[in-house]
C-alpha positions as CSV (number, residue, x, y, z in Angstrom):
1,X,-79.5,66.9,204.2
2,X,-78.5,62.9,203.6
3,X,-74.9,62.0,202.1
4,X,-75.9,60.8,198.7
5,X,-72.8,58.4,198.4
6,X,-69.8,56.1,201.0
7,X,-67.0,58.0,201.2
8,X,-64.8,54.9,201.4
9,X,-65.8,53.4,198.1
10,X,-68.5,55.9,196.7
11,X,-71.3,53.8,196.4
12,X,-75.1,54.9,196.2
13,X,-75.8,51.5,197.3
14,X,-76.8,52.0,201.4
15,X,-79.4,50.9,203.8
16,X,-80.2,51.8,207.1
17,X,-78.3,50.5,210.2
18,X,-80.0,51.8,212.9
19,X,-82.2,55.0,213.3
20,X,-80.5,57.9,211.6
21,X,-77.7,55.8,210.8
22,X,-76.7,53.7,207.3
23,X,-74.6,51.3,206.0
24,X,-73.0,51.0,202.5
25,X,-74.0,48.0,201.4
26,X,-70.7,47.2,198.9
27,X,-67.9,48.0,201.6
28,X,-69.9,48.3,204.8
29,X,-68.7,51.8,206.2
30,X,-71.2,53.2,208.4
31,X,-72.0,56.7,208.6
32,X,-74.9,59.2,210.1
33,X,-77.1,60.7,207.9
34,X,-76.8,64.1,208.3
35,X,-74.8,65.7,206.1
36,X,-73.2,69.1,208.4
37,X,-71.6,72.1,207.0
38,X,-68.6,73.7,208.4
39,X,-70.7,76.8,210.5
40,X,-73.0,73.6,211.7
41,X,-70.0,72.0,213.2
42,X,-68.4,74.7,214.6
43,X,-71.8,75.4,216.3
44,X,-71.7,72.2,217.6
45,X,-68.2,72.5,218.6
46,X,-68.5,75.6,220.6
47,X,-67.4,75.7,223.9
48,X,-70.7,74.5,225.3
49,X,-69.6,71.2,223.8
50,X,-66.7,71.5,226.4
51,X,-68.3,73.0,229.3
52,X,-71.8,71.4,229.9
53,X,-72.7,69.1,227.0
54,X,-70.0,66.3,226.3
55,X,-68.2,67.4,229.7
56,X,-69.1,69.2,232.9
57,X,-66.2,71.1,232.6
58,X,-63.3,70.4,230.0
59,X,-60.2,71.4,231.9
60,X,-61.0,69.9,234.9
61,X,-60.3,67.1,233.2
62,X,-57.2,67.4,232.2
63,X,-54.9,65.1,234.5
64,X,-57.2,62.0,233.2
65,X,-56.5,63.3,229.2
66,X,-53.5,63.4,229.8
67,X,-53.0,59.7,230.8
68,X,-55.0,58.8,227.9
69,X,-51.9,60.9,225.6
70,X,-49.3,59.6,227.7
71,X,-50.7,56.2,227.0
72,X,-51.4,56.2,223.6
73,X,-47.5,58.3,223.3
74,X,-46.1,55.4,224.3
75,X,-47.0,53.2,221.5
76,X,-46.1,55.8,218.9
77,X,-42.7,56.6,220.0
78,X,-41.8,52.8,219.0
79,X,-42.7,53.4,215.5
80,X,-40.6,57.4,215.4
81,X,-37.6,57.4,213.6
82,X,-35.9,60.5,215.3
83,X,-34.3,62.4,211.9
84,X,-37.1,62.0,209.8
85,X,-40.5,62.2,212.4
86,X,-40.0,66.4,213.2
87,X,-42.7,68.1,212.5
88,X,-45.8,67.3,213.9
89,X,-49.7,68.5,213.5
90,X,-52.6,67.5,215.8
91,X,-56.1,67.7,214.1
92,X,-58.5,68.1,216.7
93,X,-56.2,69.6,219.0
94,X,-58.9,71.0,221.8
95,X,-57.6,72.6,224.5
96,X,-54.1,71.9,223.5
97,X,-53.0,69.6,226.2
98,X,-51.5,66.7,223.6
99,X,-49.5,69.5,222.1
100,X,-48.1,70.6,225.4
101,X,-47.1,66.8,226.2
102,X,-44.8,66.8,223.3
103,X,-43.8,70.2,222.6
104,X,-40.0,69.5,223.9
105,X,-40.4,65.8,222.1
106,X,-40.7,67.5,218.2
107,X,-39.1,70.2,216.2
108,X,-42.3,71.5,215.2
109,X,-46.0,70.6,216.6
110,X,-48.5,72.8,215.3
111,X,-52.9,72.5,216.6
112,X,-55.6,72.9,214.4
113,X,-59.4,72.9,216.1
114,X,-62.6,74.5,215.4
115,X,-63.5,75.8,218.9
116,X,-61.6,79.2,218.7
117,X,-61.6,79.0,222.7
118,X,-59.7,76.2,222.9
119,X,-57.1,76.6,220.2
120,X,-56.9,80.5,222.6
121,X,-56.2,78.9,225.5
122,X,-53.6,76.3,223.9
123,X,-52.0,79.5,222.6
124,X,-52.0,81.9,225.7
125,X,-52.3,79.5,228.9
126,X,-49.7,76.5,227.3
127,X,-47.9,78.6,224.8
128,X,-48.1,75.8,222.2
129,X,-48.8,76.7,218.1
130,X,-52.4,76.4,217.0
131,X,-54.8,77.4,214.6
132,X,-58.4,78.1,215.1
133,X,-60.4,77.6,211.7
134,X,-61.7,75.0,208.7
135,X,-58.6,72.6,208.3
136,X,-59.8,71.4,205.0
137,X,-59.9,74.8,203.5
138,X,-56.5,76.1,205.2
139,X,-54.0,76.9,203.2
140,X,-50.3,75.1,204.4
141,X,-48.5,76.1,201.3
142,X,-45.3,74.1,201.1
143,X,-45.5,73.7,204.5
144,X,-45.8,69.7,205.7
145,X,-45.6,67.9,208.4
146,X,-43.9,64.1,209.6
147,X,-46.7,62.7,212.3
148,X,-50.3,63.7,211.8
149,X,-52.3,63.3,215.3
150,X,-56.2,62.4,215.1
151,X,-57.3,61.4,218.7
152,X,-60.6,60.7,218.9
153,X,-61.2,63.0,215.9
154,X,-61.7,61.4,212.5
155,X,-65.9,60.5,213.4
156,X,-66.3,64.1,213.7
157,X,-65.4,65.2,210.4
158,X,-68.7,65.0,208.0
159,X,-66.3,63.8,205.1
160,X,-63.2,62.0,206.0
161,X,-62.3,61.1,202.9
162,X,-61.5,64.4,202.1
163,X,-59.5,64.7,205.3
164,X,-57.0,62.1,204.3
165,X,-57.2,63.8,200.7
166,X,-55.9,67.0,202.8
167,X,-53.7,64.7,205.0
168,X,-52.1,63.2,201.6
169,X,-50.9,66.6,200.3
170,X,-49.3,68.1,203.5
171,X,-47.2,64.6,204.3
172,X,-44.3,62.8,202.3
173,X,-42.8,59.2,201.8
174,X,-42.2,57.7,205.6
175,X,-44.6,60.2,207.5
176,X,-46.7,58.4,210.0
177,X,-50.9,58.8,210.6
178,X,-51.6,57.9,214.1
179,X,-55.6,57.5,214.9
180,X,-58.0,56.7,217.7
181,X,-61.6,55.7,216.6
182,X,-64.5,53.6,217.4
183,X,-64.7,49.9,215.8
184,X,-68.3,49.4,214.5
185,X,-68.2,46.1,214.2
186,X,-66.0,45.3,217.4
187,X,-67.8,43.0,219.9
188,X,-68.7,45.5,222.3
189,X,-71.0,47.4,219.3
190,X,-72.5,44.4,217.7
191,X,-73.7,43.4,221.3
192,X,-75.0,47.0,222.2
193,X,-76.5,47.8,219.2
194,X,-77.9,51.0,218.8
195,X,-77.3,51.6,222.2
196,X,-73.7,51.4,221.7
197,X,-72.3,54.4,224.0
198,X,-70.0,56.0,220.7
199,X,-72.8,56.2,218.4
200,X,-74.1,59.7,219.1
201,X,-75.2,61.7,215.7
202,X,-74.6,64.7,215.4
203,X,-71.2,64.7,217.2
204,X,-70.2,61.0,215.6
205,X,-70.9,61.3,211.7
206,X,-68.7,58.1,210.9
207,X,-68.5,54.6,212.1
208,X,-65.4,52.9,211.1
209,X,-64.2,49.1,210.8
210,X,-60.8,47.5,210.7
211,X,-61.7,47.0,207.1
212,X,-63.0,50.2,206.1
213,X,-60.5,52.0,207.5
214,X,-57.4,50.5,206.0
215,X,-59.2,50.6,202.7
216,X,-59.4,54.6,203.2
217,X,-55.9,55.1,204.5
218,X,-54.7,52.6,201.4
219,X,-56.8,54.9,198.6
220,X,-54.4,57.6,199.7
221,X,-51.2,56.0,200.1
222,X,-51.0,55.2,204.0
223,X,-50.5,51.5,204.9
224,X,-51.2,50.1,208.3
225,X,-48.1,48.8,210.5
226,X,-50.2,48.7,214.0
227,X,-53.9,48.5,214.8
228,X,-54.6,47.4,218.4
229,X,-57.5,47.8,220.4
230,X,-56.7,50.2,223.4
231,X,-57.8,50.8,226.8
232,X,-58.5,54.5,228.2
233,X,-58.7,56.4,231.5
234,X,-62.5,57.8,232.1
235,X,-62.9,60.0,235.2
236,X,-65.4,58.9,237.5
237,X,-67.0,62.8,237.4
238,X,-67.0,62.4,233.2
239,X,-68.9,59.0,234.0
240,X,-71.2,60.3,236.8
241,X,-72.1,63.7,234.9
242,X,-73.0,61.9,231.6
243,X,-75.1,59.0,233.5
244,X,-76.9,61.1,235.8
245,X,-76.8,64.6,234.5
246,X,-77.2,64.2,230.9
247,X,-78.8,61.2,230.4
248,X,-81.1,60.9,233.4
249,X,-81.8,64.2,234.6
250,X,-80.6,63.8,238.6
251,X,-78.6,66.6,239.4
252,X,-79.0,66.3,243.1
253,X,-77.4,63.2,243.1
254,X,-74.7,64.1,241.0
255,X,-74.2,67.1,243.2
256,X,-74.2,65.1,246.0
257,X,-71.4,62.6,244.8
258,X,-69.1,65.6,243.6
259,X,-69.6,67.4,247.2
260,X,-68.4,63.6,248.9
261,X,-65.4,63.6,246.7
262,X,-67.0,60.4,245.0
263,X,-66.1,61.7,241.8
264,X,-62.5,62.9,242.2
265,X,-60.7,59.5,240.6
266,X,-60.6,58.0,237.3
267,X,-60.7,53.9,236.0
268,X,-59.1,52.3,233.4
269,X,-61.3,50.1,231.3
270,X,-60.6,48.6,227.9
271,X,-63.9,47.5,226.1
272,X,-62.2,46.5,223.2
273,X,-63.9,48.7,220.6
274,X,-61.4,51.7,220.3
275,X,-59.0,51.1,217.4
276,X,-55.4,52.8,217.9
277,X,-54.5,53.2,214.2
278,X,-50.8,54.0,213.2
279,X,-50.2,54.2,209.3
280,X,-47.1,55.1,207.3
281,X,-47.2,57.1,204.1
282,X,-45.7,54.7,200.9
């Protein structure tokens, strides 16, 4: 099924971008066409998602996420004000391994993912709070939060608009959004094309801009006080599975690369096309 309007402004008014992608034409958000339903995503989401499709294996991985959190950490801590930023949640919380970083840094942190596996894990193997289920149709009663985590997160959901909706209810005056998410029309994209390694329907629904994404976080009350482009660590295996295995089909030689040790590293690269987002509620 095809969105029938933006979710950043609501136009009808759209044309194709690429193949299977459009753009609005009044605000120029950029989205996939598919329009997924909660049991589509979770399908999509389940741990093969973690364990052979996006990654060869998830938790292997974890010493290079972790850099990435410690990283990205960093820059948030400048903006915390310590009695007012206690409670935090992480959307898209995985395997738990953010949660774990800061668990000792918060009051409160509290998960919420749609792979049931990893939200188990986060629980039983890190001992950190997390829930397992449909975030936009959760419940939180009175409950709120200070800090609201999306790393890497927001071009997943099939309508962010009614994410920040959600986000807008559980937060107060002062509490601080914090986002990682693709630029569409960063350098690196506009000189790819469609070949641009973050568009990937039907894991990426939404393409974001410096533009379009301050004019959703401003519809609900959030202005912008930091938007940088930032770097990230990438494992060499995470590089060498997705080149070889996934995209072109050589096993052997990725098994051969993993069995030298070739792939037991990571690099740093900033590409300049990964917006880190930090927004405080007015």
């Amino acid at each position: 099924m095809v969105k029938n309007k933006c979710i950043v402004c609501k136009s009808t008014k759209y044309g194709t971008f690429y193949e299977g992608i459009l753009r609005c034409r009044e605000c120029g958000h950029t989205f996939s066409d598919l329009d997924l339903n909660y049991r589509q995503l979770s399908k999509i989401y389940s741990n093969k998602y973690f364990f052979g499709e996006e990654y060869n294996n998830y938790l292997a991985d974890k010493n290079t996420i972790e850099r990435n959190f410690k990283q990205r950490l960093k820059v948030l801590e400048t903006f915390l004000v310590p009695d007012k930023h206690k409670y935090l949640l992480e959307i898209g919380c995985a395997y738990g391994f953010f949660l774990n970083m800061v668990y000792n840094r918060f009051e409160k942190v509290l998960g919420f993912d749609i792979n049931k596996e990893g939200v188990l894990y986060a629980r039983k193997e890190l001992n950190v709070d997390a829930i397992n289920g449909n975030f936009l149709e959760y419940d939180f009663g009175d409950r709120t939060f200070d800090i609201v985590a999306m790393w890497d997160t927001i071009e997943h959901f099939n309508n962010p608009d009614l994410l920040f909706n959600k986000i807008s209810n559980i937060t107060g005056v002062g509490a601080l959004i914090t986002i990682t998410t693709g630029d569409i029309d960063s350098l690196n994209s506009r000189v790819r094309g469609n070949k641009w390694r973050l568009i990937h329907p039907p894991t990426h629904l939404h393409y974001f801009s410096k533009k379009t994404i301050t004019k959703l976080l401003n519809k609900y009350g959030f202005e912008i006080i930091y938007n940088r482009y930032c770097g990230f660590h990438r494992s060499i295996d995470v590089i060498a599975y997705r080149l070889l295995e996934l995209q072109r089909k050589q096993s052997k030689l990725y098994s051969i690369l993993r069995k030298l040790g070739l792939t037991n590293t990571s690099l740093y690269l900033n590409l300049y096309d990964i917006m880190y987002v930090i927004a405080r509620k007015c």
